[in-house]
N, C-alpha and C positions, 0 to 999 in steps of 0.2 A: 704705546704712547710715543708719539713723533720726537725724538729729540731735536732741540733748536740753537739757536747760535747762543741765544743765553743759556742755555744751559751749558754749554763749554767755557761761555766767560766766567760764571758761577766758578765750577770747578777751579779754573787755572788763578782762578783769581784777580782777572784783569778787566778791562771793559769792551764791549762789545767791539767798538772799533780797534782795538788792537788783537782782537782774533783773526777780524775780517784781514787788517793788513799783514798778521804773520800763513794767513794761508793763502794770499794772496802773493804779489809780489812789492807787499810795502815793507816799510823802513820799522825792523825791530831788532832786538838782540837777541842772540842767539840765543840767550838762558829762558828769554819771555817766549822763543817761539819753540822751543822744548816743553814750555809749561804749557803749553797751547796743545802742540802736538800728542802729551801725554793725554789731556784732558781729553781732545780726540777720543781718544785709544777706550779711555776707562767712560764715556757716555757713548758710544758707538752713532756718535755723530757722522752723515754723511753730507759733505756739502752740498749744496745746488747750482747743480754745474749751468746751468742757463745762466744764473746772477753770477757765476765768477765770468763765464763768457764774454760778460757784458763788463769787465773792467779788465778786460785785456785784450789787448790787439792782435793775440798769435793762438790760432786753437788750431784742434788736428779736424774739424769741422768742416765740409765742402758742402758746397751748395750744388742743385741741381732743379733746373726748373723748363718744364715741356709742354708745351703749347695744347695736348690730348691727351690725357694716360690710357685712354681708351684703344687709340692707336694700335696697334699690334707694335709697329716698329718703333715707338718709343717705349714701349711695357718691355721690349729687348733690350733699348740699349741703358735703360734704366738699371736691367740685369749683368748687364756687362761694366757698367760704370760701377756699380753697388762691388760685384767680385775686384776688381782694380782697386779700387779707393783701401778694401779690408784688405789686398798683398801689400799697401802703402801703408797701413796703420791709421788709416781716417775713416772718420766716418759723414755719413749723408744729411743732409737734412734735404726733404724732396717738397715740391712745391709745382699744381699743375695748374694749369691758366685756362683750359677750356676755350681758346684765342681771343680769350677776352682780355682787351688791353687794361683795363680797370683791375681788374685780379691779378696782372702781371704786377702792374706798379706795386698793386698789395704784397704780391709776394717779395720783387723785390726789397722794398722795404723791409719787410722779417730778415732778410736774408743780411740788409746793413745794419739790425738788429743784434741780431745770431754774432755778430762779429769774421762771420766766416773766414776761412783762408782763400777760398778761390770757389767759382762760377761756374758751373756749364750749364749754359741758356740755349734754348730753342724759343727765340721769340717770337713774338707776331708780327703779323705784316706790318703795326705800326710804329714798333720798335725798333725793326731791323731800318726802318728810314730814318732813326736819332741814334743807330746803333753808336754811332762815335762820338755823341756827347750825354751816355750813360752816366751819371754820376756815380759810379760805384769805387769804393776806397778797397780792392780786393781784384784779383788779378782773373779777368772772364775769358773762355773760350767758347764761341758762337758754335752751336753744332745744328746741320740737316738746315740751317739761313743762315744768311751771311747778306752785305752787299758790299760794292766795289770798292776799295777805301776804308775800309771801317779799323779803327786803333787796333781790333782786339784780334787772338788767334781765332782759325775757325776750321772747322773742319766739313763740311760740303762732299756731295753725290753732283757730278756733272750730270743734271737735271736733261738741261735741251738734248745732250747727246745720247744718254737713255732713252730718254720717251723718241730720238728720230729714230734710234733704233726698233723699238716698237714696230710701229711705221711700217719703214723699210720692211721688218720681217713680214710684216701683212699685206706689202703692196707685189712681195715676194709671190707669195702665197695666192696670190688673183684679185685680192679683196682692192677694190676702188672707192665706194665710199665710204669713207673711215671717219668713223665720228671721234669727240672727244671730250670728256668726263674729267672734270680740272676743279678742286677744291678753291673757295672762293676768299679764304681768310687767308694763306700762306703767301710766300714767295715762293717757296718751293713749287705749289702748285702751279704759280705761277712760269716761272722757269719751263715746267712740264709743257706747261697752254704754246710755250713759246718756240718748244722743241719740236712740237706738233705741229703747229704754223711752219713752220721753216724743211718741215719732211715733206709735208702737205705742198708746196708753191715747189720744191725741185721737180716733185712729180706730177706739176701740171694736174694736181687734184684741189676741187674746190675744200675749202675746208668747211668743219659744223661740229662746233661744241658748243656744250653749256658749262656755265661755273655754277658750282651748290655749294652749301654748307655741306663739309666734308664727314657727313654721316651715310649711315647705311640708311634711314630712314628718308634722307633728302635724296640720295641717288636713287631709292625703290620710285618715289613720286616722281621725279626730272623723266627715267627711263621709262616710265609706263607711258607715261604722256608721250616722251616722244618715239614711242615703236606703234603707234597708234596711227602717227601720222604719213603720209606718201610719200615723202622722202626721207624717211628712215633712215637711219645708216645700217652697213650688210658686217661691218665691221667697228667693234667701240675700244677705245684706248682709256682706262681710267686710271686715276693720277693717284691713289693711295688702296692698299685696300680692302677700306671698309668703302667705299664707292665703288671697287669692285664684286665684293658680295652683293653691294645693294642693286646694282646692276645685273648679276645673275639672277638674283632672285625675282627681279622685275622681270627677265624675258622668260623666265620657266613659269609665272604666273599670267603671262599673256600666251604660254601656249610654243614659245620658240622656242625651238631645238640650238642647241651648241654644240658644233658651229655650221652644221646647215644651213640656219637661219640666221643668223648673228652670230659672227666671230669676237671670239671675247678675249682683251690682254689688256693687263695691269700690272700695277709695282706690288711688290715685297712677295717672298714664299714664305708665305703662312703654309702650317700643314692642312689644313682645309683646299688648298687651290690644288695639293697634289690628289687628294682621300677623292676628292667630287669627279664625276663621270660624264664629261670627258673630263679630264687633269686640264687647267686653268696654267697658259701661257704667263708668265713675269716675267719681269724684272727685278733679281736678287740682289737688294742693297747689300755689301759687306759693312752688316751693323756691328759685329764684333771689332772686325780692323776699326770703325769711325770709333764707336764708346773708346777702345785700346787708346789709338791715336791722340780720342780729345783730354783723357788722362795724362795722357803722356807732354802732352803739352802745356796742361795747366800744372802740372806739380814741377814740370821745368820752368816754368813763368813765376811760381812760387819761389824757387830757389836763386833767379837772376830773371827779379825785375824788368832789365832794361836790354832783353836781347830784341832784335827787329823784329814783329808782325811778322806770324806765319800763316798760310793758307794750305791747307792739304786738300786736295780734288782728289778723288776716289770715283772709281768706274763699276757700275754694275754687270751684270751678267745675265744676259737674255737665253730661260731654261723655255724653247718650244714645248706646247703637249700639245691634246686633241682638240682644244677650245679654237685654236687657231689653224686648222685645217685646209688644204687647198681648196681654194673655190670650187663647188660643184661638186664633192666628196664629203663622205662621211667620216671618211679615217683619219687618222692621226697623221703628219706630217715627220 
């Protein structure tokens, strides 16, 4: 049988709301909040920590909310954030949006609920545009989006200079028309679309991408369709991925070889891009340093308020394998 808060008033002898305010942080005497505490002890009363949450302003409770849990690279830094928060003595409350701005708000909201101590948000493409008039009464650091100006810390992958590197490694490599595979809800993908544009115009190459809903099922239909058609690209750049899978999978189901036929490079090393034959060129975000980082910033935000807006930009690491192979070769590079 559940014991309840009447039931400890019963015992101590006093009324409900003077339990509530001696295990809270209300106004009682010491002797009443002894009798309280006893009665505690002798009904094995446990509070509900949600409803005390909600009448106090300071909990060891952090928020965390990510645009995909599906993602590979937020299922990491979720794992990274989760070990940091339990060496700080806090704990999570998680919340994923699916880049759905309607379910953001949702969450947000639980999270001015929850009473949290502090935020790390990976928002959507249309929150990062109001990022600086969030109403949130809790101290947020932006992770993997950000935009120029925004109140809050953030911690960011220099997007454009990754994916030119991409690029660059494949225009190294022989490859000329180089397509590109750019999710269609983020900034981030964004960013990427832009880094590629700007690789694309130094090297007097026309550009061609598409932007999709950033699934493996929207990239397998975007690349079937377009390896289908005559100007193809000999080379595909995709911007997360699970649009890189869906991408492979598309040209091994139409029949092309990698990287005979289509040269294949994308972001994050998942172990699947090294296990698959040939080993799948990326782009390694250092998701451990960014989750570290955006800890590190919001529990210093927590402790001083009013230090200036920080930005951290972090550089990825282009690992070559056999997917991106010299033009007109079979081998690995």
């Amino acid at each position: 049988m559940r014991v309840s808060i009447n039931d400890v008033a019963r015992v101590a002898g006093v009324s409900k709301s003077t339990v509530s305010r001696a295990l809270g942080e209300g106004s009682v005497s010491d002797v009443v909040r002894e009798r309280v505490l006893a009665a505690v002890r002798a009904t094995g009363y446990r509070p509900n920590m949600a409803a005390r949450r909600l009448r106090s302003q300071h909990t060891d409770v952090l928020g965390v909310i990510v645009a995909d849990i599906r993602n590979p690279f937020f299922t990491a830094l979720i794992h990274v954030v989760e070990k940091a928060a339990h060496e700080a003595g806090m704990r999570l409350t998680l919340c994923n949006t699916d880049e759905d701005p309607q379910r953001e708000a949702e969450c947000l909201e639980l999270m001015q609920d929850e009473r949290i101590a502090g935020l790390i948000l990976a928002p959507t493409r249309g929150t990062v545009g109001r990022a600086s008039r969030l109403a949130l009464d809790c101290p947020v650091v932006l992770i993997d989006r950000t935009v120029p100006g925004s109140r809050h810390d953030a911690v960011v992958l220099d997007n454009q200079a990754a994916t030119a590197e991409l690029v660059e490694h494949l225009w190294v490599q022989g490859h000329r028309r180089i397509g590109g595979l750019f999710g269609s809800t983020s900034t981030t993908a964004a960013e990427r679309r832009d880094g590629y544009l700007g690789a694309m115009r130094a090297h007097g190459l026309d550009a061609a991408y598409r932007e999709v809903a950033p699934t493996v099922d929207a990239a397998i239909a975007e690349v079937d369709a377009w390896l289908r058609q005559p100007d193809r690209p000999d080379a595909l750049v995709a911007s997360n991925s699970l649009l890189l899978m869906g991408a492979l999978k598309a040209a091994r189901s139409a029949g092309f070889r990698i990287p005979q036929d289509l040269a294949l490079a994308g972001f994050d090393n998942e172990r699947w891009t090294e296990l698959v034959e040939p080993g799948i060129t990326v782009m390694e975000q250092p998701v451990e340093d960014m989750g570290r980082a955006a800890m590190a910033l919001l529990l210093e935000r927590i402790e001083t308020p009013h230090l200036p807006v920080r930005r951290l930009t972090m550089h990825g690491r282009c690992l070559p394998r056999g997917s991106t192979a010299p033009r007109g070769t079979g081998s690995a590079a």
